[in-house]
C-alpha angles and dihedrals in degrees: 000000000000123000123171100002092297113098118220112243087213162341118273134185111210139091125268132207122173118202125201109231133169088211153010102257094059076066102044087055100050089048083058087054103052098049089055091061112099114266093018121122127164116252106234097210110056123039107220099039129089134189130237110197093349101289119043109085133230123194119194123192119181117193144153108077097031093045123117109234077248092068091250137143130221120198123207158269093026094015081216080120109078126182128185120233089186103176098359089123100053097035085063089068098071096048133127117222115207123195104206089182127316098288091051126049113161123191103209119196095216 
């Protein structure tokens, strides 16, 4: 598959979230959250997945402040790790927010 001029490398079957974020240690926090939750581990091979009961898989991008003005992505600590977030930023411009109660507000991509 090619999109904007980038070809995708494969076909993956897990859910992706990507998160806007201003630094790395927004990420880094919420990292700390999630495995927390009951049934999350961090999946130690890939920086940004996670595992829910061992075998469905989360990734989580975050993007917009840390991003390159070539849409990519650096992961620390060593940033020998890049992503692409390709359209993140113009895809947030068609999204719904939902505000489930004061403490829970959600941005859905429909």
């Amino acid at each position: 598959m090619e999109l904007h001029g980038e070809r995708s490398g494969r076909r993956t079957q897990d859910i992706d979230i990507a998160i806007a974020i201003d630094k790395w240690e927004q990420f880094s926090t919420i990292e700390k959250e999630i495995i927390q939750l009951p049934n999350f581990n961090k999946d130690l091979k890939q920086q940004q997945s996670f595992l829910y009961l061992k075998d469905f898989q989360l990734d989580i991008v975050p993007y917009e402040g840390i991003a390159t003005a070539e849409d990519k992505i650096f992961w620390p600590p060593d940033q020998s790790l890049a992503m692409t977030v390709l359209g993140f930023e113009e895809a947030e411009k068609d999204l719904l927010r939902v505000k489930i109660d004061e403490t829970l507000k959600l941005t859905l991509f429909l």
